[in-house]
Phi, psi and omega in degrees: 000294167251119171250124164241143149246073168105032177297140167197142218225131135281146139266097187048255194278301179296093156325092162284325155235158194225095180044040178288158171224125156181191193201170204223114169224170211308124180071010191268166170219135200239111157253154174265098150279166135137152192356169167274154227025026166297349172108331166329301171311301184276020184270298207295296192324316160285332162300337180276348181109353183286331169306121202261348175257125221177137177229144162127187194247149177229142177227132171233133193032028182123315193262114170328113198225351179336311169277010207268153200276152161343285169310346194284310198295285180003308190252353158276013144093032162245099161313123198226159174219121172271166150354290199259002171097257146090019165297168174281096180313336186263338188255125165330173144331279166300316180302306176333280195315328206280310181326295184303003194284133163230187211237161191302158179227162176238138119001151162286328150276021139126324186314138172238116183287124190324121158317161160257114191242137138059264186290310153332279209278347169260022170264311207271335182261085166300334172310252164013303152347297180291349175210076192279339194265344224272124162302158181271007160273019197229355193227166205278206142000276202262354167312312201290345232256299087065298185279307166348271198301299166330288206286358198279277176308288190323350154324313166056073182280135167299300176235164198240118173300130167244101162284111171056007163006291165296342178296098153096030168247140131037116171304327176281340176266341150299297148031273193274314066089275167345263159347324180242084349018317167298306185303322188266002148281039159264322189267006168086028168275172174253100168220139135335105181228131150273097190234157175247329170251098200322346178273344168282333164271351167281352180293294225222002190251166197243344192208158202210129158235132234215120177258119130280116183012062182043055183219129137263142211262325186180153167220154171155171143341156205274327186255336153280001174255351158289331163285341188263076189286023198253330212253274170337319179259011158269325191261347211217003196244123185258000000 
């Protein structure tokens, strides 16, 4: 589903990744470790196209997208949830979701992944259910952080950028978080993740690539970086 080759990135003058390679492929969940500055953030952001100085090849369902504007990327169906959140603070529950409706997508062989509708998306966020009417300035964290992934899916994205997920929400909402990451690799989605916390990411990943100050450091399975506790205190312990 997603190929990077030799990706690097800037911030004006500073060089921040250095020439990565990995891939992603259909219904796998892929996580990006490692510190706070390790470079995870500004990886999913250059696949998305935000970084505006970029080098390297990005293959997203076949097609080249490297050069391609955000929006461009968006509606070829790669879905991103930042960090930061970014709901319309002023706009409902539901208007969120509306904003985000896109029309159905197929696989390159033809497969169409079932929409997401609404009514879909309050089965896997029963939070969210309970408060269809509520502004996203009314809601906490992790409420937001939810509402995030929900307007993310009505995208009815082939794979998902996930930045942090887990970051400064709720242990039970890490949880849930979770949980509805198993589901929708169930459903044959594709995701990305940038994590830092490892138990959260031991949850739900099947494979792991590990940033060093935008260097990769190591790959592999998700239960062969569980065994190397030599690879966990160098890369991954603050």
């Amino acid at each position: 589903m997603l190929s990077v080759e030799n990706l690097s990135a800037w911030y004006d003058s500073a060089r921040i990744l250095y020439d990565l390679s990995f891939n992603v492929g259909r219904g796998e969940v892929v996580a990006l470790m490692g510190r706070n500055g390790a470079g995870k953030s500004t990886t999913i952001k250059t696949i998305m196209g935000l970084i505006g100085r970029r080098r390297g090849t990005v293959r997203f369902n076949g097609e080249d997208i490297s050069r391609r504007e955000p929006y461009e990327i968006a509606r070829r169906g790669l879905g991103y949830a930042p960090e930061d959140r970014r709901i319309f603070a002023d706009l409902t529950v539901m208007e969120n979701l509306d904003v985000g409706r896109q029309a159905p997508r197929r696989f390159t062989d033809g497969r169409t992944l079932p929409a997401w509708t609404p009514q879909r998306l309050f089965a896997l966020f029963p939070n969210l259910a309970e408060m269809p009417d509520r502004l996203g300035s009314r809601m906490s964290g992790g409420e937001q952080q939810m509402l995030t992934v929900a307007r993310t899916l009505m995208g009815n994205p082939l794979l998902v950028l996930l930045d942090e997920p887990s970051e400064g929400v709720a242990p039970l909402i890490v949880e849930q978080m979770a949980n509805t990451i198993i589901e929708l690799k169930k459903e044959g989605l594709s995701i990305l993740l940038s994590e830092q916390n490892v138990h959260f990411a031991r949850l739900v990943s099947d494979r792991v690539y590990v940033l060093e100050k935008g260097h990769m450091c190591w790959q592999g399975s998700m239960d062969a970086l569980m065994r190397d506790q030599d690879v966990q205190r160098a890369y991954l312990t603050v």
